[in-house]
N, C-alpha and C positions, 0 to 999 in steps of 0.2 A: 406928764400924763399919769405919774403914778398913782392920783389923788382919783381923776376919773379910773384908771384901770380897777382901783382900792372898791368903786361904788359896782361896778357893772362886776365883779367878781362878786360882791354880797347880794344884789341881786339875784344873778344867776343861782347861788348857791341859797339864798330866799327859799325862791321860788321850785329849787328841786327838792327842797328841804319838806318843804309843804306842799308838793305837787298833790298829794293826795284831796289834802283841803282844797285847794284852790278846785282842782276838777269835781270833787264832792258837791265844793258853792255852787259851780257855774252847774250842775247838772240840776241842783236845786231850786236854781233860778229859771231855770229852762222849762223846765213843767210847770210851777205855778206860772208865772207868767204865759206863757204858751197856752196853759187852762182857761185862765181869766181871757186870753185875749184870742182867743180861737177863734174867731168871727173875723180879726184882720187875720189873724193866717191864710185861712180858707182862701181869701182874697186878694192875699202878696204872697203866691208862693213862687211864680217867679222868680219876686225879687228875695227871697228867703235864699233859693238855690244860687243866686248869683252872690249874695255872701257868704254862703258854704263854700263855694268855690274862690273867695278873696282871702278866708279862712288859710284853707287847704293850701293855696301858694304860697300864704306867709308862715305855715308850716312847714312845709315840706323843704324850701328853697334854703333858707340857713342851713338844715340839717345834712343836703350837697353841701355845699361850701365849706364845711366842716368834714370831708373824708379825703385824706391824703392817699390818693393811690403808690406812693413811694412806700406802700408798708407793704405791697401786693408779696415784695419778696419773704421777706421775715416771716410770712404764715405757710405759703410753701416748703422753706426749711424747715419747719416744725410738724410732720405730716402728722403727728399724734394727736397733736393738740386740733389740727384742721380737721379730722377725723371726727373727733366728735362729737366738735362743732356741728360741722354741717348733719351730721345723723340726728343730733341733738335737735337739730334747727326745720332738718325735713323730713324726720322720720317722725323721733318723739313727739311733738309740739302738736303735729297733725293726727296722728295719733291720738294721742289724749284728746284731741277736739270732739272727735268722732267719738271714741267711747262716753266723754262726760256729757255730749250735746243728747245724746241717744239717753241716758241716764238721767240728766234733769230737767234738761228744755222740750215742749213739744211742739213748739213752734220752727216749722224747718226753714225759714229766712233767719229767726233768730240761730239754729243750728247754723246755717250757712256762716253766717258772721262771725259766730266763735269760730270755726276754724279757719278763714281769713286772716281773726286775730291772730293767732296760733301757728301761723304760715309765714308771715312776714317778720321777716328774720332781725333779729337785734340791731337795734340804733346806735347811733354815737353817745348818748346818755350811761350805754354801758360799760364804757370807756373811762368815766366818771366815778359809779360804783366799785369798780376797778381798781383804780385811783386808791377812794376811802379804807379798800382791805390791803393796799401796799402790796399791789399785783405788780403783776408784768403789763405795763401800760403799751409798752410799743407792741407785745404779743395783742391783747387784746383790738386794741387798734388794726391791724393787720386781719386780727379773725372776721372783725364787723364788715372791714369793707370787701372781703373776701366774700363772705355770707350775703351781703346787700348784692354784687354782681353775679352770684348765682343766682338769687331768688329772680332774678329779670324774666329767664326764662322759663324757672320753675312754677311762678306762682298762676298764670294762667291756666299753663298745664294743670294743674292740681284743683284748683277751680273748677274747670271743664270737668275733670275725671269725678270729682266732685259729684257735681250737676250730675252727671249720667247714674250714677251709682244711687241717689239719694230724689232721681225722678225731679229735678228743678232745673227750671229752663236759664241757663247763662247766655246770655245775650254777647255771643263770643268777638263781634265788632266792635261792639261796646267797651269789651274787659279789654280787648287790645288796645283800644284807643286810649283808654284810662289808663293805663299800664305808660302808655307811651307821657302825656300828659302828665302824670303823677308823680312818674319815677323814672324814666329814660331821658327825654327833655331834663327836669331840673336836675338830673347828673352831671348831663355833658356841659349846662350852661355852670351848674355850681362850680363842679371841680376845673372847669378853663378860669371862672371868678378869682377861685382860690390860690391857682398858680398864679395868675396878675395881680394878685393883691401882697404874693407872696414878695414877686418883682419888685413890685413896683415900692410897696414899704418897707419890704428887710422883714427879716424872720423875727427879731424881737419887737417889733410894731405890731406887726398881725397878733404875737402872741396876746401884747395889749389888748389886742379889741376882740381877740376870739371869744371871750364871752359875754359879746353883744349877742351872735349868732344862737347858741342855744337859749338865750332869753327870749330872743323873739317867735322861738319853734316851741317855746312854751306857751307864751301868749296864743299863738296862733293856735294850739290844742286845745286852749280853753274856750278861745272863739268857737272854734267847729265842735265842739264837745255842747257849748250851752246854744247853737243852732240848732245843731240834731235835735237835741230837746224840746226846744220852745216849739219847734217846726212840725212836733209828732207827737206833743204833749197827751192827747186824748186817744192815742192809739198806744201810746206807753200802759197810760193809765188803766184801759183794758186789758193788757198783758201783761200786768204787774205781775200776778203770780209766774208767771216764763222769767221776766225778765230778773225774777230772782234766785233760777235756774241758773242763770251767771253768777249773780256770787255762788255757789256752791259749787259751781267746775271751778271759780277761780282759787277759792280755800282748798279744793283737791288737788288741782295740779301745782300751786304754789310748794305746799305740804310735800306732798311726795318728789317733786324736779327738786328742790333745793336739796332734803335729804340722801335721792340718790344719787345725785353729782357727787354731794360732798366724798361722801362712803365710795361710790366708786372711781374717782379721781386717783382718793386716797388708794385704795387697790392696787390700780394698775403703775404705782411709785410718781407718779406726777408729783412735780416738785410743789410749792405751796406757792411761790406767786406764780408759775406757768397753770396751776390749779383753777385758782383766783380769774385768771385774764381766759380761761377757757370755760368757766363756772356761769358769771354774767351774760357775755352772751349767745350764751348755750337756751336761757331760761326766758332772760329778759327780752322782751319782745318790744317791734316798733310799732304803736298802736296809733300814732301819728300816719304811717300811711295805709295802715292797714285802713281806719278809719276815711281815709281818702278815699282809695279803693273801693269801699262797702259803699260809701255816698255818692259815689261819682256814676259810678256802674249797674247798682244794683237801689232798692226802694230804701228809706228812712229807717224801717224796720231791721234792717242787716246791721247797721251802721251802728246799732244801741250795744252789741255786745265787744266790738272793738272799744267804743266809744266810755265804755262803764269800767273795763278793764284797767283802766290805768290809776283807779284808785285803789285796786285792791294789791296789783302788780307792785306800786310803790311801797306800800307797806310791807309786805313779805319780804321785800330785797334791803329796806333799812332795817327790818327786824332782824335779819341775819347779818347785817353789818356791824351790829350793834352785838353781835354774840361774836368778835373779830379776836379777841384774844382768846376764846376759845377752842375756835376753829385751826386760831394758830397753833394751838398745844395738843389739838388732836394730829397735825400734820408734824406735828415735833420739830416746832423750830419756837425761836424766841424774838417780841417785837424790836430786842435791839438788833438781833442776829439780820433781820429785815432792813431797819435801818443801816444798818453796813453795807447791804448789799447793792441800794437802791443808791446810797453816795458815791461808789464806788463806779456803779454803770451812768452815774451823769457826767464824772470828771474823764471818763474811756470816752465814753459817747452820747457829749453837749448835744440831743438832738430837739429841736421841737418838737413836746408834744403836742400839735395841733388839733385835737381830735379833741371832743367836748371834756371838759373838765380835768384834760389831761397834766395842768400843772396843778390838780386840788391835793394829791397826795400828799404834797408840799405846805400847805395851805390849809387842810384842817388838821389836826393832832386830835384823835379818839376817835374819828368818826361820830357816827351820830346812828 
């Protein structure tokens, strides 16, 4: 298997490489086409919603399958690092949504949706990022699936409070039932998947195929990413100017979340890979379900600023990847000092990192 593991790791690592492109293409295929062919939309939208929703499960479901709750411990002994996170994740994020949405957008479905985006707490993908800066992979792991079992209960809440505050009607059967649907069901089903698959093939087989899983929650983004589009093409079009409102909260809060983290990590002595593994998915959000979410529950309209995030998202967090040796020397360590550390906690503690990307640290040298 080493030949196939060899191809579905360069894929995977393709495809995150170029996540920006790929959802740039598919958004650009999504309007023209959707333009020219507005006349069958109008007329399959049905069948339009019932591939949003074929999308969304081939999204959503690998990206369960890939969260180990055996890391549940590891983030509670670190109350600093979970700290945060979670403030990071339900204070800051929503916050900013609100200030930047009020600031550029003045469309308040499209407001809704950026903070949606903004709300739905970091993926396994950050786990990945993690990885390329020579983090604390098991820390990080541990925060995401930490942070994804929170938000269960937090994010309708905040939604609601939302809606009440900002005068829009949430259709609160709805957001539960999409809640339940989206993210509650493909948990329980993923992570029972994950321990049978773990059984039943041994931990270095899974490790093999785990990156089939976030391939296919890639694909599946770009599915529901160039649906949304084609499906709303001429209501995009009319709201070009809004929907460009989005890029300009996503260059602000990109700009300022990475800067402050970095600066105040450093502050409070946070070491540099527990920095690292509390940085990512502190910032990095899951626009995969948030996108779910906004499509499922609420009009076409919400769905655009989840849905457009993920290419700006991607560049901000390889652009700081790619500044890795100097981030390191502001926290004052050295990348061998790194490497020593990271050979040393695998020969203590051979564990699977199962979580997306978690054996890439291994596997690219520089980052990108």
């Amino acid at each position: 298997m080493p030949n196939e593991n060899s191809k579905l790791v360069k894929l995977r690592d393709h495809l995150d490489e170029f996540l920006a492109v790929y959802a740039g293409i598919s958004i650009a295929l999504g309007l023209i086409t959707g333009y020219y062919k507005a006349g069958w939309v109008a007329v399959h939208r049905p069948l339009i919603k019932e591939l949003e929703m074929a999308a969304i499960m081939l999204m959503i479901f690998p990206m369960m399958v890939m969260l180990d709750i055996a890391y549940l411990g590891k983030a509670f002994r670190n109350w600093k690092a979970l700290t945060v996170t979670l403030l990071m994740n339900f204070g800051w994020g929503p916050l900013w949504a609100v200030i930047l949405g009020d600031l550029f957008l003045h469309n308040q479905l499209l407001k809704l949706g950026l903070f949606i985006a903004w709300l739905v707490p970091c993926s396994s993908m950050s786990v990945g990022y993690v990885g390329l800066m020579k983090g604390n992979i098991e820390l990080a792991t541990a925060l995401v699936v930490v942070s994804f079992l929170v938000a269960v209960p937090l994010i309708p809440l905040y939604i609601k409070l939302y809606g009440a505050a900002y005068h829009v009607t949430v259709p609160t059967m709805v957001l539960i039932k999409t809640i339940i649907l989206v993210i509650i069901a493909p948990l329980i089903v993923g992570v029972a998947t994950h321990e049978a698959l773990v059984r039943r093939l041994g931990i270095e087989r899974f490790r093999r195929i785990s990156p089939l899983f976030p391939t296919i929650t890639m694909l599946g983004m770009f599915m529901i990413i160039f649906e949304i589009f084609f499906g709303s093409s001429r209501m995009i079009i009319t709201h070009i100017h809004s929907v460009l409102g989005v890029f300009y909260s996503a260059m602000v809060f990109g700009t300022v979340s990475l800067t402050f983290m970095t600066l105040f990590l450093r502050s409070i002595r946070f070491k540099y890979r527990d920095a690292m593994a509390t940085l990512f998915p502190s910032i990095g959000k899951n626009e995969g379900t948030a996108i779910a979410i906004a499509a499922t529950a609420f009009s076409p309209l919400v769905a655009i600023a989840p849905a457009t995030l993920p290419v700006f998202q991607v560049v901000f967090l390889l652009t700081y990847i790619k500044l890795r040796s100097k981030i390191m020397n502001f926290y004052g360590v050295k990348p061998e000092e790194i490497e020593e550390v990271i050979v040393v906690r695998r020969r203590v503690t051979p564990r699977l990192q199962t979580s997306y990307q978690g054996e890439v640290s291994g596997e690219r040298r520089g980052g990108r």
